[in-house]
C-alpha positions as CSV (number, residue, x, y, z in Angstrom):
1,X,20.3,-39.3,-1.4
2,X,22.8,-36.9,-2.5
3,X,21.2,-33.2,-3.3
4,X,20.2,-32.3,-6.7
5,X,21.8,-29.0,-8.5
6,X,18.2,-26.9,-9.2
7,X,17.2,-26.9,-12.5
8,X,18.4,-23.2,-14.3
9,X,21.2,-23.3,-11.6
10,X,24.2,-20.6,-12.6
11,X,26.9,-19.0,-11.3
12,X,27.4,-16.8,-14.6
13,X,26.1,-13.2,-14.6
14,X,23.2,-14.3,-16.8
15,X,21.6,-15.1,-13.6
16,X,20.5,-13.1,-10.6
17,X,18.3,-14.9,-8.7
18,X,18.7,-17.1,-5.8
19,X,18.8,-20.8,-6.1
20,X,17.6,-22.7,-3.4
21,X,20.7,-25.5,-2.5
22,X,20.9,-27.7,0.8
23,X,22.3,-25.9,3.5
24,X,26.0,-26.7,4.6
25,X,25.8,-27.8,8.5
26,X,26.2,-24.7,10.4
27,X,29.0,-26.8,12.2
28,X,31.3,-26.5,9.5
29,X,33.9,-23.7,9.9
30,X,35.0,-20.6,7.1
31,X,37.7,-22.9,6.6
32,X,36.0,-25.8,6.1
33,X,33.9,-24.0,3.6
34,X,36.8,-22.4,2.0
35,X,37.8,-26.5,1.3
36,X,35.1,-27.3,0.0
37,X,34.6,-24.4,-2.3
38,X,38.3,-25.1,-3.6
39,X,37.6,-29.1,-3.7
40,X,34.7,-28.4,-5.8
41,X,36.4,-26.1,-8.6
42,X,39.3,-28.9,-8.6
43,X,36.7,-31.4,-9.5
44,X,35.4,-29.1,-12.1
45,X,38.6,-29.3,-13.1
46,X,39.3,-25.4,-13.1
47,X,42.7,-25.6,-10.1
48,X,43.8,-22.4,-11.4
49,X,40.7,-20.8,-9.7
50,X,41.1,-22.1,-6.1
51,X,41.7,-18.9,-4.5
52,X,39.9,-16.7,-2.7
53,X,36.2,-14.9,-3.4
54,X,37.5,-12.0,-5.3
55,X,39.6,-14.2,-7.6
56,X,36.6,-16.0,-8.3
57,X,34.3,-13.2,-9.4
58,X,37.3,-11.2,-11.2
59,X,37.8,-14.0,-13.5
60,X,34.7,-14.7,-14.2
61,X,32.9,-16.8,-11.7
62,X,29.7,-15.2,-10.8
63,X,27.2,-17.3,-7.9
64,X,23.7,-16.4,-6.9
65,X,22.7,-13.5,-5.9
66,X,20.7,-14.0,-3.3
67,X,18.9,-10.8,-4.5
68,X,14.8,-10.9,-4.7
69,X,13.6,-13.9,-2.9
70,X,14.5,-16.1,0.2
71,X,15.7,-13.9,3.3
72,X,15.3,-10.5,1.9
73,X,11.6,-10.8,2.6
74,X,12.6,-11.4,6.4
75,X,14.3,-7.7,6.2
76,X,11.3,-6.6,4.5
77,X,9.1,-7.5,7.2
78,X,11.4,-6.9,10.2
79,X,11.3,-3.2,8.6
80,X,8.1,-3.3,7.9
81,X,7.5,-3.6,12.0
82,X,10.0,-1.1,12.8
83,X,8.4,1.5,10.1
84,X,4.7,0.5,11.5
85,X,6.1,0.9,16.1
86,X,8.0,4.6,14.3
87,X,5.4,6.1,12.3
88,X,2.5,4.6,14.6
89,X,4.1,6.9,17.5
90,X,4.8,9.6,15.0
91,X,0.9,9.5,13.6
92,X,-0.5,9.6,17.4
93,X,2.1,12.0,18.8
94,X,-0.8,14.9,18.0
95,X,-2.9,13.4,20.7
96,X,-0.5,13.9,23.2
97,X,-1.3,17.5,23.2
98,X,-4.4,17.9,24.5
99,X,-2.8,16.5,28.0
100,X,0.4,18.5,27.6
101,X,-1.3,21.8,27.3
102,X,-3.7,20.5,30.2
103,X,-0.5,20.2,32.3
104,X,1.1,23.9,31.1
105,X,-1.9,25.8,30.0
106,X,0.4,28.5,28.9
107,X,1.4,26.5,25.8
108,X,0.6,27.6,22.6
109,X,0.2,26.0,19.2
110,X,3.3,27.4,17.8
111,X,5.0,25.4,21.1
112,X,3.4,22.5,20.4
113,X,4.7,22.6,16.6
114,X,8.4,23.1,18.1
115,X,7.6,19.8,19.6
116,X,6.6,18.5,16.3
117,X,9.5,20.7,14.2
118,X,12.3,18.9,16.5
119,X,10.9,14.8,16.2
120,X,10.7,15.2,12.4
121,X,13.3,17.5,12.1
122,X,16.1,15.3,14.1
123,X,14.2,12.1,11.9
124,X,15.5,13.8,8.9
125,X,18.2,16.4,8.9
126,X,20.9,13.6,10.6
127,X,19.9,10.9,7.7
128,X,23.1,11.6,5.5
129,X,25.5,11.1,9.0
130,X,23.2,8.2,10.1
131,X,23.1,6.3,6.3
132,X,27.0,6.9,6.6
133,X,27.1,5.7,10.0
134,X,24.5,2.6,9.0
135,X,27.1,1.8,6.0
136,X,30.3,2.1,8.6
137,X,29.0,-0.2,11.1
138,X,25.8,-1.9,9.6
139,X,22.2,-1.9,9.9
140,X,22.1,-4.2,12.6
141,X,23.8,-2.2,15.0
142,X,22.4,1.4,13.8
143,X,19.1,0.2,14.8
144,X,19.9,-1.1,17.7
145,X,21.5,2.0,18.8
146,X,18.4,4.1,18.0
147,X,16.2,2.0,19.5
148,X,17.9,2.9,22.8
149,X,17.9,6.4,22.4
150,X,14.1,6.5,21.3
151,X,13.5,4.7,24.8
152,X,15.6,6.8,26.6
153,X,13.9,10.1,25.5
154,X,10.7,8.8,26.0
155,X,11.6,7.9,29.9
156,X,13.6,11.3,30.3
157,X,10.1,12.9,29.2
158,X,7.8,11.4,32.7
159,X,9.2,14.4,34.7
160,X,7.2,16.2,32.7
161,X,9.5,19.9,34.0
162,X,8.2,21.7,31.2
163,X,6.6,21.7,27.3
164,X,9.9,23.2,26.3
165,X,11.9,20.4,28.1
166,X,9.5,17.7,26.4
167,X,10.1,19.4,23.4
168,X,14.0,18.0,23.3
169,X,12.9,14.7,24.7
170,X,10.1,13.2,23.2
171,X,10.5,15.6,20.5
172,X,14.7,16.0,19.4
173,X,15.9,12.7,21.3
174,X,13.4,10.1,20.3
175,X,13.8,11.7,17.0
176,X,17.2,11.1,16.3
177,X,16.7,7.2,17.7
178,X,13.7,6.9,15.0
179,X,15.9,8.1,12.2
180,X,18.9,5.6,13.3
181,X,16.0,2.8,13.1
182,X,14.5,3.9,9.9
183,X,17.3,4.7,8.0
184,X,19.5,1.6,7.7
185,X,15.7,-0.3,6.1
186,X,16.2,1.9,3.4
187,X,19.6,0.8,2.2
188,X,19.6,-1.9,3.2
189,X,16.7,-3.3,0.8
190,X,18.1,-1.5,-1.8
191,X,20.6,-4.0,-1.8
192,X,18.4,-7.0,-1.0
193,X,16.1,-6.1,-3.9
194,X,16.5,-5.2,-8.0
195,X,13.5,-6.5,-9.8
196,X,10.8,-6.1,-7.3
197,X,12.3,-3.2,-5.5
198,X,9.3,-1.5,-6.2
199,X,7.2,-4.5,-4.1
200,X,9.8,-4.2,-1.4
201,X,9.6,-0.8,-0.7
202,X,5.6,-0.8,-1.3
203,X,5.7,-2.9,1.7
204,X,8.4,-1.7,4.4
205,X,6.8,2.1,4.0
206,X,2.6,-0.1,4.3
207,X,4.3,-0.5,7.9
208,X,4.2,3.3,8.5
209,X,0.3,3.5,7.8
210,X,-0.3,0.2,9.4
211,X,1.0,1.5,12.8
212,X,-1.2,4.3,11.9
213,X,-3.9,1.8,12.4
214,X,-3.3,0.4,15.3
215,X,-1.4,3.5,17.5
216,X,-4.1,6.0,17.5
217,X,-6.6,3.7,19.5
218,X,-3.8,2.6,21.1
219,X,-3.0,6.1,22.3
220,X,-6.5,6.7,23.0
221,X,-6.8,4.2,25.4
222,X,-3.9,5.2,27.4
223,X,-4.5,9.0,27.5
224,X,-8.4,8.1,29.1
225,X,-6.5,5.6,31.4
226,X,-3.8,7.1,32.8
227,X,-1.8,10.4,32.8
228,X,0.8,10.7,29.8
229,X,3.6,9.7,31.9
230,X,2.4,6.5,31.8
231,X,1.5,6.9,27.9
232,X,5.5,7.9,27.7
233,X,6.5,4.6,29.7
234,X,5.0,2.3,28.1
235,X,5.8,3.6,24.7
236,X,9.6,3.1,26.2
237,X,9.0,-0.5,26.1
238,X,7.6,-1.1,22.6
239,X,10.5,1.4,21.0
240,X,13.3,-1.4,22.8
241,X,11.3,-4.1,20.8
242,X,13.2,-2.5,17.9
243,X,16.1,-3.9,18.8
244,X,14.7,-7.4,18.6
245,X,14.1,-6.1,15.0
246,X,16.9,-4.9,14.1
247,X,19.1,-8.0,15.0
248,X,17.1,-9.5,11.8
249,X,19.1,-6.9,9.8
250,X,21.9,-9.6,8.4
251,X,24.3,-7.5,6.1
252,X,23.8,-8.6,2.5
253,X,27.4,-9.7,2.6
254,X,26.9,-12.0,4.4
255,X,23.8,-13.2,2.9
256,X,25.3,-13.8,-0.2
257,X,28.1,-15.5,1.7
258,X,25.7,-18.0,2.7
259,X,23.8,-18.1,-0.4
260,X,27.3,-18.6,-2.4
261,X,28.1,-21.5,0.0
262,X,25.5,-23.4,0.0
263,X,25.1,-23.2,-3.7
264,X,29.3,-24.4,-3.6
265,X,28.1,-27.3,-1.3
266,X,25.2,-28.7,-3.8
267,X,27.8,-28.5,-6.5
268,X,30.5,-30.6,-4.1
269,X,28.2,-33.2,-3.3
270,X,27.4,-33.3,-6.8
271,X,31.3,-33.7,-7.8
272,X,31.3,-36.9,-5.2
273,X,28.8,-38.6,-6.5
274,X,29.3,-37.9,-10.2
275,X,33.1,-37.5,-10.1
276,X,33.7,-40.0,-13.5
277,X,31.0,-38.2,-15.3
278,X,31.8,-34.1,-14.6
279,X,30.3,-33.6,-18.1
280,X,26.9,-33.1,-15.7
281,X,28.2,-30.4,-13.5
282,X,29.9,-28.8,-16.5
283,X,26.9,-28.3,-18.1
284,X,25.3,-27.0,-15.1
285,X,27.4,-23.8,-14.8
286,X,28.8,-21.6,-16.9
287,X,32.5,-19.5,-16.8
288,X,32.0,-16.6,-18.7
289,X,34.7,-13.3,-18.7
290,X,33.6,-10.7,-16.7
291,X,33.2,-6.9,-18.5
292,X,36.2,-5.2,-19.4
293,X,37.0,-3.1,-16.2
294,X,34.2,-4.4,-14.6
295,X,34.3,-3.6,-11.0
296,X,32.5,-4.5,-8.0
297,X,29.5,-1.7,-6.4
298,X,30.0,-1.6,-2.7
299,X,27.9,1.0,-0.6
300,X,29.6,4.5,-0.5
301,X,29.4,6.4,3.0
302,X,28.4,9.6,1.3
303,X,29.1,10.7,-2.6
304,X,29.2,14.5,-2.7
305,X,29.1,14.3,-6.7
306,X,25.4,13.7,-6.1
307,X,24.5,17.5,-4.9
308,X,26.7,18.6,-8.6
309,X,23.8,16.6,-10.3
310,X,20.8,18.1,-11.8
311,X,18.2,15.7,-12.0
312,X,19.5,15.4,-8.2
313,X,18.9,19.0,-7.4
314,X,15.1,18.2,-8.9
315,X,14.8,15.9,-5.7
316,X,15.7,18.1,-3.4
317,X,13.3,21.0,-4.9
318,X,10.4,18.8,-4.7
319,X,10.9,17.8,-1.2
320,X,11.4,21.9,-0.2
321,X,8.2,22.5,-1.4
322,X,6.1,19.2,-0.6
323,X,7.0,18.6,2.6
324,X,5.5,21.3,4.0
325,X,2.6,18.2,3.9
326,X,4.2,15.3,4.4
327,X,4.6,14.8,8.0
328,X,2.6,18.0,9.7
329,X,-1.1,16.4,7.8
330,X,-1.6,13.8,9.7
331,X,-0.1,15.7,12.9
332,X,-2.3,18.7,12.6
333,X,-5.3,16.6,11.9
334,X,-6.8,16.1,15.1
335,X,-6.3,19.8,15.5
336,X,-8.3,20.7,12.7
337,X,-11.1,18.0,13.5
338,X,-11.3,20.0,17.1
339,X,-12.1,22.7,15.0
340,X,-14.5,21.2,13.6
341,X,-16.3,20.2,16.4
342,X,-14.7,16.9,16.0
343,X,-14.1,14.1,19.3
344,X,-11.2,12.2,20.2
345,X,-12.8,9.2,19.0
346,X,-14.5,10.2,15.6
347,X,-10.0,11.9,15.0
348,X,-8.8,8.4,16.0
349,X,-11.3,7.2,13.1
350,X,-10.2,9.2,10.6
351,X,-6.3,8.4,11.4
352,X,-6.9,4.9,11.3
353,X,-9.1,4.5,8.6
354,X,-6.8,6.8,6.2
355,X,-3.8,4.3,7.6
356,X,-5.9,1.3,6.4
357,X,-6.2,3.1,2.5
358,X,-2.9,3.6,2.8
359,X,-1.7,0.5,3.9
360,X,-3.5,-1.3,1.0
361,X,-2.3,1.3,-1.3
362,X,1.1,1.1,-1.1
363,X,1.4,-2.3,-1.5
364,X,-0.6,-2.5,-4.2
365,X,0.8,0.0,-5.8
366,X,4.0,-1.2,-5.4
367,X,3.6,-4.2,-6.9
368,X,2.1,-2.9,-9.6
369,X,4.7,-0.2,-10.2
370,X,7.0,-3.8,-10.7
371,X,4.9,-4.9,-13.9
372,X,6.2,-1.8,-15.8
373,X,3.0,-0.8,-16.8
374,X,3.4,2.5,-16.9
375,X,6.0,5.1,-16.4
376,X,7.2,5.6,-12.3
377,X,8.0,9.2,-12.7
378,X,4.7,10.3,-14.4
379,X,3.1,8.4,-11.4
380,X,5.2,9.7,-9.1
381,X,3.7,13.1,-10.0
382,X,0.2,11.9,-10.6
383,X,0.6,10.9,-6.7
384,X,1.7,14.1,-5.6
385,X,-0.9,15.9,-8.1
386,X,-4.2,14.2,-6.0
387,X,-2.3,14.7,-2.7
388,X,-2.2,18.5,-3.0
389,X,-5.2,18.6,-5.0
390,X,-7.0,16.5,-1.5
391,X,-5.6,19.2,1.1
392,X,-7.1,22.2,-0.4
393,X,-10.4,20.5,-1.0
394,X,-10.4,19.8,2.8
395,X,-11.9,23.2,4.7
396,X,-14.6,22.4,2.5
397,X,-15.7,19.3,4.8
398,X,-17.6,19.8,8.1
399,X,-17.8,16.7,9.8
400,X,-16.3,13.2,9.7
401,X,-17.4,11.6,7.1
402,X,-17.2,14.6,5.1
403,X,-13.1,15.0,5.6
404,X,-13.0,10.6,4.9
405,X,-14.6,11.4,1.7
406,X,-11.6,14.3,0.6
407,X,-8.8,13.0,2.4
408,X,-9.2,9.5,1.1
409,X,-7.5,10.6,-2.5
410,X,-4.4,12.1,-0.1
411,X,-3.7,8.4,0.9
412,X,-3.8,7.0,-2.8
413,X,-1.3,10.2,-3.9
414,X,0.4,9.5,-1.2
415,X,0.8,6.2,-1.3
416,X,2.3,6.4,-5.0
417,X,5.0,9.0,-3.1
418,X,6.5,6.6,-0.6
419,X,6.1,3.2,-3.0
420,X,8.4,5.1,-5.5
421,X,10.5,7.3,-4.4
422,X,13.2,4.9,-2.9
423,X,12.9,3.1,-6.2
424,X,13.5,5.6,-8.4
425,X,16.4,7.0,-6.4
426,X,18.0,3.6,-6.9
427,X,17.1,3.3,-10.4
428,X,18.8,7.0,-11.3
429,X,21.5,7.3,-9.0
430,X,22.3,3.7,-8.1
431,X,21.5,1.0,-5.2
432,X,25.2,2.4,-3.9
433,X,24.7,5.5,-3.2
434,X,21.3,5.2,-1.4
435,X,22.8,6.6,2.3
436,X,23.5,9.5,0.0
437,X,20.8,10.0,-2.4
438,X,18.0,9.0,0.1
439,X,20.1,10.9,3.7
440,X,20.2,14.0,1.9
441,X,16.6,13.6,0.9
442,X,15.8,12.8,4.4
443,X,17.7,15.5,5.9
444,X,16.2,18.4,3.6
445,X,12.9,17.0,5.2
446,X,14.7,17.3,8.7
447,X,15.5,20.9,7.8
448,X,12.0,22.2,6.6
449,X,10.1,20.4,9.5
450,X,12.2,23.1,11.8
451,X,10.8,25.6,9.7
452,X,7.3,24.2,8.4
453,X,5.4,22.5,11.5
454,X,6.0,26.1,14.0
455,X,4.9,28.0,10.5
456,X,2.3,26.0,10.2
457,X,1.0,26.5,14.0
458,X,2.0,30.3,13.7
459,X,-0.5,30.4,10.3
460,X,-3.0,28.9,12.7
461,X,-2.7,31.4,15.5
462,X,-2.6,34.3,13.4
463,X,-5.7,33.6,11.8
464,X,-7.9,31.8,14.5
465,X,-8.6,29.0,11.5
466,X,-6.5,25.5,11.0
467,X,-8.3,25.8,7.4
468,X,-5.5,28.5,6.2
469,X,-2.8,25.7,7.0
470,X,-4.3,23.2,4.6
471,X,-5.1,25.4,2.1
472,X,-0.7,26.4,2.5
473,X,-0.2,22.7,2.4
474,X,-1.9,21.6,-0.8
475,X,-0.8,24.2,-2.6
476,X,2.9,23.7,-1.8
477,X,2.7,20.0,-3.0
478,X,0.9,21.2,-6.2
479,X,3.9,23.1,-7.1
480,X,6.4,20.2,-5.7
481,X,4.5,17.7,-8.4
482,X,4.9,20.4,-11.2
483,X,8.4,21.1,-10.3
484,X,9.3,17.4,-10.5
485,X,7.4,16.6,-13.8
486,X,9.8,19.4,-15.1
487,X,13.0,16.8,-14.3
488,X,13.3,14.7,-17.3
489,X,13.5,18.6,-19.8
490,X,16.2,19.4,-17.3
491,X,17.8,16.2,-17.7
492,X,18.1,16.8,-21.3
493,X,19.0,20.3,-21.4
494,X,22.0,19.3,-19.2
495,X,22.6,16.0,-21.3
496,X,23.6,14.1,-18.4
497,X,23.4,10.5,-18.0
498,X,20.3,9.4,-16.1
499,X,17.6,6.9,-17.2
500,X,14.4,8.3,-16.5
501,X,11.8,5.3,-15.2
């Protein structure tokens, strides 16, 4: 039985979903393909138009997409995993202190936030180079690559010579291998996705709180088990399995490649068996005439108009001030829960519990943000609002249920940060220049977490209380939430061209 042509099949630009079509055999060569794709526009009668890809789409000729369905949701959860093994070590890397400064009692706090300055700070401030690099040579060997170097920093760290050398190992080296894993997920789902981008991102970043479920115990039970070399080795392992992930990274060329194919060969076999009646298959596509110089979007290594742009600048303010928070409350956390009279067990509680609300949250409210039920940039900065509003609540609690009860309305705020902000970045500044928009967002984290995390540990020596840090913390990401509801006056004062979601 020959294959039917789906119902609401197009190739015209009216359409940009993915039709499902019988697969060509994988046997059959390009060439082969390129046969059939020219037999088939001959039997549609349309000669003139078997040429190559480009000839087709510049005259008019538009297939599937590919775009919000099918294998995009197999990136989404290979990056999902890679986001949940990355931020799962990044959550639990604040337990590996107590056994470092067991080793070199000489180390201090402000030491032990150099450690945590140089993994987020080589996780972000490389992410413009790395998105270019992702583009150059794809995602799928980006990750791969980091992968490896995350492993190898991880092994170089079990001689243990001193905190200061396991500051540039587990700390600098493993974090410019996270960024090169992290970092092509981004962009690359920004291309996979347009309607439910929102959903996508939602849940890729549910991985990072998910491996903030799962690492903390995780780390627990290695640290009471064995010394942290071991902790380090075995960590080496699971950071290789990226590479297993990152080989499910196919470029979105070639996925619409595939898709455009198969769609070709449903419309062949189609032509065979109908070939004295084409008026079926003529009425199953239609030829329309591309936009007046219309031009194809392909991924740009790195647009430098972007740091001209206002409503870009607005970004970049925000992250300056909020991410003072971002990465270091969660890191300082079992900190302040030793200060609290806290255990290890009743911290690796709280960690995972606050993954699980997060987790949930972001994909909910990812999906919801897709139903465009209300505006993303006001709830971007509701989000960040209740996050700062949460961290100086927190030196009001005194035990561990106390800290669950503040800190849960930090995972909802920030939740609504990471289910956004990719989305929004693609919505105002286009899918396109995502290595750009979201590497330079990435790298202004990179830069502050130099600064921030040995600030943050210096606050906490100079005043013999981790409850002055907090307080520093939500009050920052206050005044990152006010300075980014302030983006849509600036984008009118400066009448540039941006829609505001």
């Amino acid at each position: 039985m020959m294959p039917e042509i789906p119902t609401g099949g197009s190739i015209s630009g009216s359409s940009d979903k993915e039709t499902g079509q019988d697969e060509i055999p994988s046997d059959v060569s390009h060439n082969e393909k390129s046969e059939i794709i020219a037999q088939t526009l001959l039997d549609l009668e349309r000669p003139d138009l078997a040429s190559d890809w480009d000839t087709y789409e510049d005259r008019g000729l538009q297939y599937p997409t590919g775009r919000d369905e099918g294998y995009g949701w197999v990136v989404v959860l290979a990056s999902f995993a890679i986001n949940a093994i990355v931020a799962g070590y990044m959550k639990s890397f604040g337990m590996i202190y107590a056994p470092i400064k067991e080793r070199f009692p000489d180390t201090s706090t402000t030491t032990a936030g150099l450690m945590m300055g140089l993994l987020n700070g080589c996780r972000g401030i490389l992410a413009p180079a790395i998105g270019a690099f992702s583009v150059l040579v794809g995602s799928r060997v980006c990750t791969i690559i980091g992968s490896i170097l995350a492993a190898t920093g991880l092994l170089l760290a079990v001689p243990g010579i001193s905190a200061l050398y396991l500051a540039f190992t587990i700390g600098a080296l493993v974090g410019i291998g996270v960024c090169m894993c992290e970092t092509p997920g981004c962009i690359i789902i920004s291309e996979y996705f347009l309607e439910k981008r929102s959903t996508a991102n939602g849940l890729r970043t549910a991985g990072n709180a998910f491996g903030g479920v799962i690492m903390p115990f995780l780390a627990v039970f290695l640290l009471q088990h064995q010394p942290y070399q071991g902790y380090f080795i075995i960590f080496a392992g699971i950071m290789l399995q990226l590479c297993i992930l990152g080989m499910l990274y196919r470029s979105f060329e070639t996925h619409q490649l595939i898709t455009r194919s198969d769609f070709l060969g449903g419309l062949r076999a189609q032509a065979l068996q109908h070939r004295k009646d084409s008026a079926s298959l003529k009425n199953a596509i239609s030829v329309t005439a591309p936009p007046k110089g219309a031009k194809k979007k392909k991924n740009k290594l790195l647009n430098m108009s972007l740091l001209r742009n206002p409503a870009y600048i607005m970004y970049i303010i925000m992250i300056l001030l909020c991410n003072i928070a971002l990465p270091n409350v969660l890191m300082y956390l079992p900190l302040f829960g030793r200060y609290k009279n806290l255990t290890e067990f009743e911290n690796s509680i709280i960690l995972s519990v606050l993954s699980i609300l997060d987790f949930f949250c972001r994909m909910f409210l990812g999906w919801l943000s897709d139903k465009n039920l209300y505006s993303k940039h006001h709830a971007f900065v509701f989000g960040l609002t209740v996050a700062g509003t949460s961290l100086m609540m927190l030196p009001l609690a005194y035990n561990m249920w106390t800290i669950l009860s503040i800190l849960w309305m930090r995972s909802f705020g920030i939740a609504m940060f990471w289910a956004l902000i990719h989305g929004l970045l693609a919505d105002q500044f286009g899918p396109e220049n995502m290595a750009t928009s979201w590497g330079f967002v990435r790298m202004t984290q990179g830069i502050t977490n130099f600064l921030y995390a040995p600030l943050l540990g210096a606050v906490a020596d100079s005043t013999g209380s981790m409850s002055a840090p907090y307080l520093l913390m939500g009050a920052m990401q206050v005044l990152g939430a006010i300075t980014f509801a302030l983006q849509p006056l600036v984008i009118r004062v400066t009448g540039i061209e941006v829609r505001v979601p």
